[in-house]
N, C-alpha and C positions, 0 to 999 in steps of 0.2 A: 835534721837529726842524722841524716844518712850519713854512711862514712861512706860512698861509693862516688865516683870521679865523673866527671862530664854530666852531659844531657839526659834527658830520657830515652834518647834512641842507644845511647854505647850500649857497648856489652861489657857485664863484668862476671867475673868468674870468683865460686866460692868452692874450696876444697871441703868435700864430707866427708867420713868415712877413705875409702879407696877409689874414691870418681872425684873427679871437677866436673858442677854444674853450672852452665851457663846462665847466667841472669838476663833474659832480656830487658830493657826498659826500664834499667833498674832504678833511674830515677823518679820513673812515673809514681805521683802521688794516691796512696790509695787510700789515706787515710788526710780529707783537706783541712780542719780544722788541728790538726799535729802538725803538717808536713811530712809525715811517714810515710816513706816511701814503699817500693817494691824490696830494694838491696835490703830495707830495714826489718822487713819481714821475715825473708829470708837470713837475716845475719841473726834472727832471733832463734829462726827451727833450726838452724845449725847449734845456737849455742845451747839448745834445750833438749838437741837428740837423744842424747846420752841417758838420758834419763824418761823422755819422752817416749824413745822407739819400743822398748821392752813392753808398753803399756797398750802396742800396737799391735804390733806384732802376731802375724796370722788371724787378726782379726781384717772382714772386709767392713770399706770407709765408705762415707759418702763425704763429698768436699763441695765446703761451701767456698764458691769463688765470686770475688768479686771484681772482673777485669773493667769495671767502669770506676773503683771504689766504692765508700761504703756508701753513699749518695746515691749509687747506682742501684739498680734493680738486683738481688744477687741468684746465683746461679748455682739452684743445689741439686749437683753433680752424681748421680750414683755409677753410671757407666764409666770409664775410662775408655777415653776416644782412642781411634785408631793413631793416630800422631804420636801418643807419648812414648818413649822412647823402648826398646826390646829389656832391658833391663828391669823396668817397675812392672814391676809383679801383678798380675792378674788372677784372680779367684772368680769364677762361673757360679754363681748362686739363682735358686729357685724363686721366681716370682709367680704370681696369680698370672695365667696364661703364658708363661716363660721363662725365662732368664734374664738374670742381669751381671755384668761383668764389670766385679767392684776394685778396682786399687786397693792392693795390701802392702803396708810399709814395713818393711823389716830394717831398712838400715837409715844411715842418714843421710842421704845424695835422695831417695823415695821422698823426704820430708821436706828439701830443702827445694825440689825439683817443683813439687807443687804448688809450693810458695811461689814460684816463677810462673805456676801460674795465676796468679791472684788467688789460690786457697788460702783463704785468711782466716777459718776457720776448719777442724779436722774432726768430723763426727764419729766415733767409730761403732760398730756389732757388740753387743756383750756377750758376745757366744763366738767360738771359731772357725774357720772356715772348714776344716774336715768333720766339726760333729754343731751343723749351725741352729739344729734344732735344741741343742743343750747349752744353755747359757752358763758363761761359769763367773760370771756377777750379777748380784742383784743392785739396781739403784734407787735410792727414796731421792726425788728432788722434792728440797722444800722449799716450796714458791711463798714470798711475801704478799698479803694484800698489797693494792697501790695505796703507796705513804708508808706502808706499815715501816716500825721501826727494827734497825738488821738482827736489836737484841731479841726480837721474838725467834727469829730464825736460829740464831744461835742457842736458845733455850729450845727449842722444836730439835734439834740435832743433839742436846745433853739427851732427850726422851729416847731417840729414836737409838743412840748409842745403847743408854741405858736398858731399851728391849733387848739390842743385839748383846749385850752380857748375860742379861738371862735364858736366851736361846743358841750361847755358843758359838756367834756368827763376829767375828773379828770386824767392825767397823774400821772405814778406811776415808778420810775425809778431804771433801774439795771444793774451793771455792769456785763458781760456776762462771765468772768473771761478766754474769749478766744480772741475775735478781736473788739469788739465795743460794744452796751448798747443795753438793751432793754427799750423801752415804752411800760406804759403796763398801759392799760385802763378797771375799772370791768366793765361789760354790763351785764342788767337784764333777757338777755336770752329769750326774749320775741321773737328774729330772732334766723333763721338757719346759719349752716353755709355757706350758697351759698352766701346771703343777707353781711353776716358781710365782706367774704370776695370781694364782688361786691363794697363796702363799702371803704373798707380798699385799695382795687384796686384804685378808683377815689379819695381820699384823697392824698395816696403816687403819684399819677397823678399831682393833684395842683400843689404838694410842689415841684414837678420837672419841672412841666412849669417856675413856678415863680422865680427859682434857676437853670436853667440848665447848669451853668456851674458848679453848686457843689453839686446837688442831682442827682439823675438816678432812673429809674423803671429798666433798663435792665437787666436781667438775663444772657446775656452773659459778662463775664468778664470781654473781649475783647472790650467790645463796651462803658466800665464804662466810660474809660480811666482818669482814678485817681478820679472818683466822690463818696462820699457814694450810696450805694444801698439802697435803703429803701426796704428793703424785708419783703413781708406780705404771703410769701408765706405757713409761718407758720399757720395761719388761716383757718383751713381747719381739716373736719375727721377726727381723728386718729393721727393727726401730734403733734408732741408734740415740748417742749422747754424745755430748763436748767431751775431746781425749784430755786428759791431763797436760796442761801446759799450752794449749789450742789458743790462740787468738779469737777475743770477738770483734763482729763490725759494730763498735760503738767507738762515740769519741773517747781521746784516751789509748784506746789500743788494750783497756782489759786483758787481762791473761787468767784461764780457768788455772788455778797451783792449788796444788796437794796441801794440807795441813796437817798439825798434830792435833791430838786431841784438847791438849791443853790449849790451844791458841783460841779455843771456844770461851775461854772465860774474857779473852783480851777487846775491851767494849769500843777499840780501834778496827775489829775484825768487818769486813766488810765484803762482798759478792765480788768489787772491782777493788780493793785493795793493793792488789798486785797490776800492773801495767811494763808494755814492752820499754820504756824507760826505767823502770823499778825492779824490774827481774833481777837483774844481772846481780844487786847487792841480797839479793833473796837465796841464787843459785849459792852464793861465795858462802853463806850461813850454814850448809848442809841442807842433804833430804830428808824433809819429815817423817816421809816411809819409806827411807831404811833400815835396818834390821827387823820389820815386820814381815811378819809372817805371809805367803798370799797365798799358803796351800788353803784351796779349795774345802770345803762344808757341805754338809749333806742337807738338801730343801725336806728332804722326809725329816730327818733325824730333830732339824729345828721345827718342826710343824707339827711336830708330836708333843715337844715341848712345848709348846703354844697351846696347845690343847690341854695340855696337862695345867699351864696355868689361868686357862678360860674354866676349867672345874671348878 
């Protein structure tokens, strides 16, 4: 698949933004069942920054690397080693007994640079790094039972939409390029995280009253028995999510892409739908979430309304 020249050992260079980044190894396969290389990773967060980095941007990452590939044990990264370069950005965040010093991508040489090192996956904060106790997204993953089919998931995200209408909260949709979608709501930051996720706790609560035989809160597996989970449990400190456009390690090469809302009814829709082979005719079609809106929403203002409709 690669378009890059020679061995495993050459070097090839990709311009980003205002830098040329080095690829080492750019032959090395890190995906064995594709043949997807390193170059091919990399020629992928180059061609998806654009659109990509805005969604990054001042947020701190954790990077999942895979320098053996996906075969390999993976290596998820929240520090940024002393070796990477003066240019990628660094943000000092509080951990339980300390600190952690996360890589923040602001441009595209940040995204492409990582990919060079086997991040093949790009988690990132839903909160920012100068206010990281206030989240300014909220996300539902809706995870499928194992088997379930993708149409429950896609019915689980018409519900979870349709709260966000009646609570004011602009739904923003994506396919998680692993088992189900994320919703994803901007919030103006104005709560912490305790609030968003107390919040996000009593919302996925409704949607399971009012659907229990095809939503769940439960966290044990065991107890789903075939329902979506609507898991908020990402809502929280330091816990991150798949960035918009991220590569998984699965075969294939999956790509987490943004949706419309209409693309929910399309019974084609699928978690892996999109793949680093299939992007590129996806990119050429337009962004889904262009001209939406991503100012931020108040966690009080909709939780009052939620309250108002538990009356």
């Amino acid at each position: 698949m690669s378009g890059s020249s020679g061995g495993a050992d050459d070097a090839h260079t990709i311009k980003a933004g205002r830098r040329t980044v080095k690829i080492s190894r750019p032959g090395k396969v890190l995906f064995p069942d594709d043949g997807i290389t390193k170059a091919d990773l990399a020629d992928h967060y180059k061609a998806v920054a654009r659109r990509a980095v805005p969604h990054l941007r001042d947020r701190p990452l954790m990077m999942e690397r895979h320098p053996d590939g996906i075969g390999g044990k993976p290596l998820m990264q929240k520090n940024a080693p002393d070796y990477f370069p003066e240019w990628v950005r660094r943000s000092e965040q509080s951990k339980e007994g300390g600190t952690v010093t996360h890589v923040v991508c602001d441009d595209p040489a940040t995204l492409v640079y990582l990919a060079d090192q086997a991040t093949v996956t790009v988690h990132r904060w839903l909160s920012r790094e100068h206010r990281p106790d206030h989240p300014d997204l909220i996300i539902f993953d809706l995870d499928p039972a194992e088997g379930a089919d993708f149409e429950d998931v896609r019915w689980a995200a018409h519900r979870v939409c349709d709260l966000w209408d009646e609570l004011k909260l602009p739904a923003r949709l994506m396919t998680t390029g692993s088992r189900g979608l994320h919703v994803i709501a901007p919030l103006d930051g104005g709560s912490d995280f305790d609030a968003v996720r107390d919040f996000a706790h009593l919302a996925a609560e409704r949607l399971a009253r009012q659907h229990p035989d095809r939503l769940t809160t439960e966290q044990r597996k065991a107890d789903r028995k075939g329902r979506i989970y609507l898991d908020v449990q990402r809502n929280a400190y330091a816990q991150t999510a798949v960035a918009p456009y991220s590569v998984r390690a699965k075969p294939g090469a999956p790509v987490a892409t943004p949706i419309s809302r209409d693309e929910l009814d399309d019974p084609g829709l699928t978690a892996q739908r999109w793949t680093i082979a299939t992007l590129p005719d996806r990119l050429a079609e337009g962004d889904p979430w262009a001209g939406l809106s991503w100012r931020g929403r108040s966690v009080r203002a909709a939780r009052e309304r939620l309250e108002a409709l538990e009356e």
